[in-house]
C-alpha positions as CSV (number, residue, x, y, z in Angstrom):
1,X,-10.3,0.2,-19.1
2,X,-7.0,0.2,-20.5
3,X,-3.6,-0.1,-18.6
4,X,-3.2,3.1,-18.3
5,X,-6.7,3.8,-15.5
6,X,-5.0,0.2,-13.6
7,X,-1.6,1.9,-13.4
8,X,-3.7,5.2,-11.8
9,X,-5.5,2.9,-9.7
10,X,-2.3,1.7,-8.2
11,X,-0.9,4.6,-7.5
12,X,-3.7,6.0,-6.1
13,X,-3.7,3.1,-3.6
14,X,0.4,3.7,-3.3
15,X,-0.2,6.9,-1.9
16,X,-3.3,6.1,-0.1
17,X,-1.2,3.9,2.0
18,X,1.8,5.7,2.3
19,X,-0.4,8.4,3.0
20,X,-2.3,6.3,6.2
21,X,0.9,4.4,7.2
22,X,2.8,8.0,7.7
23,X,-0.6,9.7,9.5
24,X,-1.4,6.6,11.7
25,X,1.4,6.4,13.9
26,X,2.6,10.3,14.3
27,X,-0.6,12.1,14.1
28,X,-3.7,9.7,14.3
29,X,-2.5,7.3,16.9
30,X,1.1,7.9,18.6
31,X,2.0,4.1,19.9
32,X,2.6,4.4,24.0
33,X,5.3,1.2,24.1
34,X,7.9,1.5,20.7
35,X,9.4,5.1,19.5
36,X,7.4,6.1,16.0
37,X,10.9,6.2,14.7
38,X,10.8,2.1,14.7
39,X,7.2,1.8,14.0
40,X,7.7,4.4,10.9
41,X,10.7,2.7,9.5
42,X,9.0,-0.9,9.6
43,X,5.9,0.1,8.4
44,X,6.4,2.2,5.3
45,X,10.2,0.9,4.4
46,X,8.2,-1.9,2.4
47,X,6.5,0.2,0.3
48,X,9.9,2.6,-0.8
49,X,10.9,-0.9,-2.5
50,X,8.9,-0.7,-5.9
51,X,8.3,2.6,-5.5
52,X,10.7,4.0,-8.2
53,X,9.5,1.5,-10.5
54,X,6.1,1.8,-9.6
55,X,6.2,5.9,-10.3
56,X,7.8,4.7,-13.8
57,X,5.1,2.0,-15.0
58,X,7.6,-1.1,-15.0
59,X,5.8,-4.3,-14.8
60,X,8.1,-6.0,-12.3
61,X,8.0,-3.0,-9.5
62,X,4.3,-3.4,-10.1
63,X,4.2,-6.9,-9.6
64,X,6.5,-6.9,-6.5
65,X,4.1,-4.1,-5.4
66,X,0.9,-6.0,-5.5
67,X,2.9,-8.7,-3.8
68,X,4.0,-6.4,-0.7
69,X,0.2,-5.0,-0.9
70,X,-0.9,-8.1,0.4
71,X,1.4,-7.9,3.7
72,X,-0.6,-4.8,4.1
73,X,-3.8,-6.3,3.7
74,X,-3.3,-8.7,6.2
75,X,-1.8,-6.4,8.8
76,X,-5.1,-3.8,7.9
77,X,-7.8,-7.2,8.4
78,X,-5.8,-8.5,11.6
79,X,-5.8,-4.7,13.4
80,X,-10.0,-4.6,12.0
81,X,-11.0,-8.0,13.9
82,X,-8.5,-7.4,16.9
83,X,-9.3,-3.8,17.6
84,X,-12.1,-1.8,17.5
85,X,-10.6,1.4,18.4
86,X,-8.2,1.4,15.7
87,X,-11.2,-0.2,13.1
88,X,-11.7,2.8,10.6
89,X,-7.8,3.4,10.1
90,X,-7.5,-0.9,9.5
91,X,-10.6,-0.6,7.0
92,X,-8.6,2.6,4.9
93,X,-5.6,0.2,5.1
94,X,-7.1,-2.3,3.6
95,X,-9.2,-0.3,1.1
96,X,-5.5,0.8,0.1
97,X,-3.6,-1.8,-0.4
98,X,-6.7,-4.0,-2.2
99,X,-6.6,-0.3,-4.3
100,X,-2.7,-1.1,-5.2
101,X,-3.1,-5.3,-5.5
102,X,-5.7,-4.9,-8.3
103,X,-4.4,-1.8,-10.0
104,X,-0.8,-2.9,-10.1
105,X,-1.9,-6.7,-11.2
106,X,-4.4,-5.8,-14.0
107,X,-1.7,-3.5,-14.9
108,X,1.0,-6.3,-15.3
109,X,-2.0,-8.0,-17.1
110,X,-2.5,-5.3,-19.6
111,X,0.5,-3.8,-19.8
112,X,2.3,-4.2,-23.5
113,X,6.4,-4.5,-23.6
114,X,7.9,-1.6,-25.5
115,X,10.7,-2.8,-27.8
């Protein structure tokens, strides 16, 4: 596979999760005690970071993406084990952001400086 199918794979997971973490508190599951409002703006805001550099194919962004994956994955394994109602939406989170850590990090891996 060349950089190219990584850099897919990480946007694929990029917009998996942004996808999920926009669904999950508006349409899926509205939460009863904080206004989606707060719960939007702390959950996604990470992700609009690297995003420009991400969409471009810079290595950094995609390095600093992986990095903020992994915040992510932990949040999406925590919500799994802790509760079962909200199980399947965890899973997709972490399918996601392991989806964006690999892709963006093999990317950096394989990814060639232009001069």
């Amino acid at each position: 596979m060349t950089a190219k199918h990584y850099h897919r794979i990480a946007l694929a997971g990029f917009f998996g999760l942004f996808s999920l973490l926009m669904a999950w508190p508006t349409v899926l599951t509205p939460p009863d005690q904080l206004p989606t409002a707060l719960v939007l703006l702390l959950s996604v805001s990470p992700l609009l970071l690297p995003m420009r550099g991400l969409l471009a194919g810079k290595a950094r962004s995609c390095a600093w993406a992986a990095y903020i994956s992994l915040l992510y994955f932990i949040h999406g394994s925590v919500e799994a084990y802790a509760n079962p109602l909200q199980r399947p939406y965890a899973l997709l989170e972490v399918t996601f952001s392991l989806m964006l850590f690999v892709g963006a990090s093999l990317y950096v891996r394989y990814h060639k400086k232009k001069p």
